[in-house]
ZAMARGU-4260 file (C-alpha; in steps of 0.2 Angstrom, whole numbers, plus 5000, padded with zeros to 4 digits):
<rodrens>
0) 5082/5659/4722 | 5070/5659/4707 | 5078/5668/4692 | 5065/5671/4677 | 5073/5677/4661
5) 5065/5676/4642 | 5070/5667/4630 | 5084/5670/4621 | 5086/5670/4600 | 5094/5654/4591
10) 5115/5659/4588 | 5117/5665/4570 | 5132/5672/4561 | 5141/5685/4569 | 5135/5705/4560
15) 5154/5712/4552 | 5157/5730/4554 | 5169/5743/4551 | 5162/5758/4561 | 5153/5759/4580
20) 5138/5765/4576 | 5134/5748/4568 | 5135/5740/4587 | 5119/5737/4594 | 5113/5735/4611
25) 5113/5714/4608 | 5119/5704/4595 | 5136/5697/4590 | 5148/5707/4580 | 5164/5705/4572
30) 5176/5719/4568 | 5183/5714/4550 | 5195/5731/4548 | 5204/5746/4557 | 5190/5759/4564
35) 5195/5778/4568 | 5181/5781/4583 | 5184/5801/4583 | 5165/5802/4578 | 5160/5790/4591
40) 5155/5802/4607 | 5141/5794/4614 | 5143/5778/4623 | 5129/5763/4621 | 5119/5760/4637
45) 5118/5743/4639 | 5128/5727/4627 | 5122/5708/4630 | 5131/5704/4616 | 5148/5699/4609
50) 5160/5707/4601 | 5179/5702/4594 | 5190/5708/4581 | 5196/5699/4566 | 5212/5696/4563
55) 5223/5707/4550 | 5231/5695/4538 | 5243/5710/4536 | 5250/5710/4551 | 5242/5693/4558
60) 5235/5704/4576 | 5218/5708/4578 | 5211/5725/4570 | 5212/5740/4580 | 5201/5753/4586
65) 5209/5771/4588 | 5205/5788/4594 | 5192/5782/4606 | 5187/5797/4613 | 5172/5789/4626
70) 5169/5771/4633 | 5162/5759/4619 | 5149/5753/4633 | 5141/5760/4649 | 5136/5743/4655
75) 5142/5728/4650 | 5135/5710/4652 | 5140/5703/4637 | 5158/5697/4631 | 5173/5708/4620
80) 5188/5698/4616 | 5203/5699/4608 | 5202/5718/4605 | 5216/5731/4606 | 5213/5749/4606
85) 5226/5764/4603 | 5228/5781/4606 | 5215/5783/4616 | 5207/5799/4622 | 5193/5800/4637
90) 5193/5813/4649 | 5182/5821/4661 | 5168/5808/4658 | 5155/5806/4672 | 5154/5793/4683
95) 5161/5774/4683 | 5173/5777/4667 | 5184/5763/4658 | 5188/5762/4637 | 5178/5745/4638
100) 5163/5749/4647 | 5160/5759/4663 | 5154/5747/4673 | 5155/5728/4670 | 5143/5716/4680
105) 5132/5700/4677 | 5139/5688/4663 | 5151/5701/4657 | 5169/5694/4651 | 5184/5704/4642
110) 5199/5691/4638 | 5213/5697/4627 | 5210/5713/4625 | 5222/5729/4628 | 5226/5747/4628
115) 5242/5751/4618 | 5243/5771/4621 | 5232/5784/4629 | 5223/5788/4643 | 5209/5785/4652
120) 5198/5801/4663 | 5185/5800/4674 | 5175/5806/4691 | 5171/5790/4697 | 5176/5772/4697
125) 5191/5774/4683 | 5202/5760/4675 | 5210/5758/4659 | 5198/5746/4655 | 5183/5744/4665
130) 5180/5759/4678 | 5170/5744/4690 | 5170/5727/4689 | 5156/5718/4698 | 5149/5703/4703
135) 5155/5686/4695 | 5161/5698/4679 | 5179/5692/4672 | 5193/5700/4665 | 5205/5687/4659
140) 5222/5692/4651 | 5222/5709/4645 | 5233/5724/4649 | 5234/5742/4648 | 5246/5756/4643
145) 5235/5769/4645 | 5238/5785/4661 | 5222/5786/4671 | 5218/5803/4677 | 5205/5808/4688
150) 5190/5799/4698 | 5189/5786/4711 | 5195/5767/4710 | 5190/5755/4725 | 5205/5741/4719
155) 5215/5744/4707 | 5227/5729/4701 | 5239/5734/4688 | 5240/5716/4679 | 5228/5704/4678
160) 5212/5697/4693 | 5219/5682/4687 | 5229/5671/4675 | 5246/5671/4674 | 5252/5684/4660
165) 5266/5678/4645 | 5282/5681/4648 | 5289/5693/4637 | 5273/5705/4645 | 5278/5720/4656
170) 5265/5730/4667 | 5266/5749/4667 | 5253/5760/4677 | 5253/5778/4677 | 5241/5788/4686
175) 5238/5806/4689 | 5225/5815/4700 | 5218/5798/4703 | 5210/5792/4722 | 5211/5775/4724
180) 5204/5765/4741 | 5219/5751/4738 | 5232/5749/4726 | 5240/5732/4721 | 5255/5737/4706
185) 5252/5718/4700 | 5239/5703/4701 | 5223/5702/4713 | 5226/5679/4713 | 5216/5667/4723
190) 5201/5657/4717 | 5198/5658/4700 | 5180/5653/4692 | 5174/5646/4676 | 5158/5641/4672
195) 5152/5625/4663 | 5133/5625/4657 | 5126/5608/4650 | 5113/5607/4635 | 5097/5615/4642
200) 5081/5605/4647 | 5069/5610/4633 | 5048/5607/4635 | 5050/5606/4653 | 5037/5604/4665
205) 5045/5594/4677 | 5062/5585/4674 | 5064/5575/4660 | 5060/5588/4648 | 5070/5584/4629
210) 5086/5589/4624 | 5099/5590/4611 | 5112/5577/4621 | 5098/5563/4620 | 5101/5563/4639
215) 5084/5557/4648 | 5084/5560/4667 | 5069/5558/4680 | 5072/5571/4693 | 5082/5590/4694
220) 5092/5579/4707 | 5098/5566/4693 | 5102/5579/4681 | 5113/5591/4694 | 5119/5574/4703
225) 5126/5568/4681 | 5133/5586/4678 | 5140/5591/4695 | 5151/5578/4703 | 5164/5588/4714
230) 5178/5583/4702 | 5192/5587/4693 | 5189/5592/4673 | 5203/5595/4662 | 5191/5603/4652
235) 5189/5619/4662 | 5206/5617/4673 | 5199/5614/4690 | 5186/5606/4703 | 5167/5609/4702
240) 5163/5615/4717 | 5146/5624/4715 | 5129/5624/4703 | 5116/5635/4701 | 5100/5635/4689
245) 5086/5644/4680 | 5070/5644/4673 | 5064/5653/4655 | 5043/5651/4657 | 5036/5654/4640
250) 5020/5662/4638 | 5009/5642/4634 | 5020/5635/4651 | 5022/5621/4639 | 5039/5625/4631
255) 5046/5631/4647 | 5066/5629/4648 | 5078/5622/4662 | 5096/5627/4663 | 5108/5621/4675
260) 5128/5630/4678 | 5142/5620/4686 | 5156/5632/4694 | 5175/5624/4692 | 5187/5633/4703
265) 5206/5633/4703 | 5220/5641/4714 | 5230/5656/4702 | 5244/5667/4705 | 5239/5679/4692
270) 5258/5680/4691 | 5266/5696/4683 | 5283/5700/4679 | 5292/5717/4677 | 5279/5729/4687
275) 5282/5749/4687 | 5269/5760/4694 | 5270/5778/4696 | 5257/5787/4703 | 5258/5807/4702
280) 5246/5819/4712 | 5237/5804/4718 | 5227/5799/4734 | 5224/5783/4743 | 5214/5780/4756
285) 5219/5762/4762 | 5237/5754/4756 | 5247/5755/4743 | 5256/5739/4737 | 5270/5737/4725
290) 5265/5720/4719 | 5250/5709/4721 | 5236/5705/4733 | 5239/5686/4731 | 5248/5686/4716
295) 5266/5685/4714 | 5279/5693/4705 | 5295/5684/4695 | 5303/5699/4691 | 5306/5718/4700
300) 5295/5729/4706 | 5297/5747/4702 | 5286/5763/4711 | 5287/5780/4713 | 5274/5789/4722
305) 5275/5807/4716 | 5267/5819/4727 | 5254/5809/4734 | 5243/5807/4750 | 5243/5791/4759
310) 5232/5786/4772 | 5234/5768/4776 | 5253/5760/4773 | 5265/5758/4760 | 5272/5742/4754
315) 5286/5738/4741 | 5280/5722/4738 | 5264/5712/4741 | 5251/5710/4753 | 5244/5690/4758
320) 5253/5675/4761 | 5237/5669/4768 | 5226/5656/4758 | 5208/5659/4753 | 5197/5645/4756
325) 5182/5641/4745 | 5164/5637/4749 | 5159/5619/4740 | 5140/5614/4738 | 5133/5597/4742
330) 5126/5587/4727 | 5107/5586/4724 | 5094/5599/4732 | 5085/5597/4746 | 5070/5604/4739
335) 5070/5601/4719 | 5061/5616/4709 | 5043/5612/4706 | 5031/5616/4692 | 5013/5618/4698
340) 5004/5618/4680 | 4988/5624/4688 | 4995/5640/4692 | 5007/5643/4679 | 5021/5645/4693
345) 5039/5637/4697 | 5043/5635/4716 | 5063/5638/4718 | 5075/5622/4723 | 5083/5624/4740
350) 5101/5618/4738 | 5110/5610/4753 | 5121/5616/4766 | 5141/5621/4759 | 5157/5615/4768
355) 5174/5626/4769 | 5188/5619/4761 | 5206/5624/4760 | 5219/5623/4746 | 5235/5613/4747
360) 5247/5609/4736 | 5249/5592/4725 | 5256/5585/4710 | 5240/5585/4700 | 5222/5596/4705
365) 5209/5590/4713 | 5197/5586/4728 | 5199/5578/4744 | 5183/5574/4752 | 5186/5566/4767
370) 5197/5579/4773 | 5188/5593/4765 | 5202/5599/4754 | 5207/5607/4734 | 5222/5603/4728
375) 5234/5614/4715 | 5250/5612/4707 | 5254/5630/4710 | 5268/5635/4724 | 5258/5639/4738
380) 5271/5646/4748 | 5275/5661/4734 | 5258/5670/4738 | 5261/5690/4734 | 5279/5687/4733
385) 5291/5695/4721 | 5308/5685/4716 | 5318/5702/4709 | 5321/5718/4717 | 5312/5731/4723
390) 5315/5748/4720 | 5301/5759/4731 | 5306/5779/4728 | 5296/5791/4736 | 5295/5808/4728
395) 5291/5826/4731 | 5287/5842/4721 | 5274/5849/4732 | 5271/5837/4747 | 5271/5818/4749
400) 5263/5813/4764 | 5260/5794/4771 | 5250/5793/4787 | 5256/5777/4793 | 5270/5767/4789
405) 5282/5764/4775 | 5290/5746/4773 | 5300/5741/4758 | 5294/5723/4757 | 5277/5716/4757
410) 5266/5714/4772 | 5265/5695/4771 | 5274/5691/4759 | 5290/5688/4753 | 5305/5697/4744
415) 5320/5685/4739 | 5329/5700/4730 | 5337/5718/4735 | 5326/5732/4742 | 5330/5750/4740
420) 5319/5764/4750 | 5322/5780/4745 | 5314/5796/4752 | 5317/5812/4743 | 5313/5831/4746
425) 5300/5835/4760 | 5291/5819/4761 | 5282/5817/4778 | 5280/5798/4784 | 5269/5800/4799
430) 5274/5784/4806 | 5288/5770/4806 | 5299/5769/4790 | 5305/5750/4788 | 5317/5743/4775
435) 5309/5726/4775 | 5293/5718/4778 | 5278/5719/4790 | 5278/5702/4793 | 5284/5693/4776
440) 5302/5688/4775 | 5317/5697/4764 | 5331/5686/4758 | 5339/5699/4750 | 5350/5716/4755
445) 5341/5731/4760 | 5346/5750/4757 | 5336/5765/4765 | 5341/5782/4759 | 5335/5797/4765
450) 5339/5811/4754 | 5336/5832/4755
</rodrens>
């Protein structure tokens, strides 16, 4: 696919600020002391930029943002990082609504960034952070203490998409009037993408072009074939298995610019440790799961469902135990882009044909090619599993209703501690009610109690 962007400026020093209506649409900036954001009541449409927070050399954390009273962004495509925000307040906002941005998409990336207190309120899409994530946008190890109320979430994970969080790290959801399509208490897990981009191809009419690594090369197909090799890079923690590229025409299509972007993947557990979720008032319209999708749990799982509608089934722990695979390029076009000077126009690359590989386990990561194979150092056979106990309590003030069925371990995964069921007051379980798992294994003991 041909992608045409202009060009970008050359990177200067990042702006400081200490208030929000210094933030721009683009541009880097740097908070460099504590912002009170009770005037800030209009969120910016769209940020391509970057922004982080200083560190305090008072307290040696990052400097906070309080009394956020509306999302900082309603789109993001650029990057904030290692941010924390407190008492926050947003309620009733329209739409797609997270304290972050209200819908993140395209290059958009948020690492180390949390919410120490507050909550979060919308119609739409709503999560602590980021009311919809889309595309190949990332969150990486951030967290939230915030109670979401109101609007609609598609998936909601409590911890982390992926990346293992620290040790000493709880997660705690609360939610309250919410609707989600499928809950997960801990981590999404599975195939986790970075991206690597090499020096750009600068006065490009055709490959060679110049850039700044000195590195000469006489064809798109020798550059991707130097930069993308189906590998193993410590580097960036996994395999390359895919590239992609783009064009930046400038108005003389003299000075035109190449970029090339090699994808490394690696197999993560996203794993979580002590994980409480109590959802009040709430509806869900597929499952609702304990733990994690794929990602496992070390510690005990903890959830109450307070007077909520379930439509799908309820599990105290996971979901999968299945692997993902992942699609790997070949190397080289079969078609290299083109550049017809006479006409000012690019003609796109056609890449070649992809093969599914599967992930096993090994000492060390890497690529089988031969037998079409990834390799991780991750425990494969812990997928969605959770290593404590499991305490599922199903609650009623008004009515608690779970059209199908109720089972107090995971639904392919595995429980290797105790499971406790408890059914309270008048809540109506339309189908089955199981103390263990679906299909996943419970090595522990299991109590059902049903009480008046």
């Amino acid at each position: 696919m041909l992608t045409l962007l202009l060009p970008t400026a050359l990177w200067a020093d990042p702006t400081s600020i200490n208030s929000l209506s210094s933030l721009g649409s683009s541009g880097d900036y740097v908070i460099t002391q504590d912002i009170d954001a009770s005037g800030f009541n209009a969120s910016i449409a769209t940020f391509s930029g970057s922004l982080e927070a200083a560190i305090d050399p008072a307290t040696n954390m990052p400097y906070r943002i309080t009394n956020l009273s509306a999302p900082l962004f309603e789109t993001l495509t650029g990057t904030v990082k290692n941010l924390v925000l407190e008492d926050v307040g947003i309620s009733g906002h329209g739409g797609n609504t997270g304290a972050i941005a209200c819908t993140a998409n395209g290059a958009a990336r948020i690492y180390n960034v949390g919410i120490l207190s507050g909550s979060v309120g919308g119609t739409g899409n709503t999560g602590g952070l980021v009311g919809l994530l889309e595309g190949t946008a990332r969150v990486v190890n951030c967290y939230s203490y915030a109670t979401i109320t109101g609007g609609y979430i598609g998936i909601y994970c409590g911890s982390p998409k992926f990346g293992d969080m620290s040790a000493n790290k709880t997660v705690t959801t609360t939610a309250t009037g919410c609707t989600f399509g499928t809950f997960f208490g801990a981590g999404y897990g599975g195939n986790s993408y970075s991206r690597y981009a090499p020096n750009n191809r600068n006065w490009v009419i055709n490959i060679p072009g110049k850039s700044t690594d000195n590195k000469t090369y006489n064809s798109w197909n020798s550059w991707v074939t130097a930069e993308y090799t189906q590998s193993y890079s410590g580097t960036y923690g996994g395999v390359s298995t895919q590239f992609n590229y783009q064009f930046l025409p400038m108005s003389d299509n003299e000075t035109n610019v190449a970029r090339l972007f090699v994808e490394f993947v690696k197999f993560s557990l996203a794993t979580t440790h002590e994980v409480t979720s109590t959802l009040n008032n709430c509806t869900i319209i597929g499952n609702f799961y304990g733990g994690g999708s794929l990602g496992k749990v070390d510690s005990t799982v903890t959830s109450v469902l307070d007077s909520c509608t379930v439509y799908g089934d309820v599990y105290g722990a996971g979901y999968s135990a299945s692997l993902p695979t992942v699609e790997v390029d070949s190397i080289g076009f079969l078609v290299e882009p083109y550049y017809y000077e006479s006409l000012g126009t690019y003609l796109a690359g056609v890449k070649g044909p992809t093969r599914t590989y599967t992930w096993e386990h090994a000492n060390a990561i890497g690529i089988d090619k031969t037998n079409h194979i990834l390799k991780s150092t991750e425990d494969l056979t812990t997928l969605g599993s959770v290593s404590g106990d499991i305490t599922l309590t199903l609650t009623l003030k008004g009515t608690t209703v779970v059209a199908g069925d109720v089972f107090g371990g995971g639904e392919e995964s595995s429980v290797t501690g105790d499971i406790s069921v408890i059914l309270q007051g008048k809540t109506h379980v339309l189908g089955n009610v199981f103390g263990g798992g679906k299909e996943g294994p419970v090595t522990g003991n299991v109590t059902v109690t049903i009480e008046e």
